[in-house]
C-alpha positions, 0 to 999 in steps of 0.5 A: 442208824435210822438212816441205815433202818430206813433204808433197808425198810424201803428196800424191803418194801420195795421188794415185796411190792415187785413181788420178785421173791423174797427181799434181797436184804433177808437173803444175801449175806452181805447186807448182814455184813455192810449194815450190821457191822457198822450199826454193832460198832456204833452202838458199842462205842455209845454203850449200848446193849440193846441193839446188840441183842436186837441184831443177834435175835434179827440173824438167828430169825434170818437163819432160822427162816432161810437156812443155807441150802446145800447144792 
């Protein structure tokens, strides 16, 4: 999991050094789906609870400050 973490963290980092909009791993939805997933079945095997409720704040903050834009 702090792979995972690191990774996305230098991806945002990254993004907002290049100044290329917001970062790419808060506004497309499938890195909610390819990162989130596997960190949610990890934690749910080990038994953890608190990182299940850190990803569910995570997503409604992500949704509350980029809501999907009708076209």
């Amino acid at each position: 999991m702090l792979v995972i973490l690191s990774e996305l963290g230098g991806g945002m980092i990254r993004d907002t050094l290049l100044q290329g909009g917001p970062p790419v791993a808060l506004t497309d939805t499938w890195y909610l789906i390819v990162v989130g997933a596997p960190m949610v079945l990890i934690a749910k095997a080990r038994g953890w609870t608190l990182p299940g409720e850190s990803a569910r704040v995570g997503v409604r903050a992500i949704k509350r400050r980029y809501p999907r834009q009708s076209s």
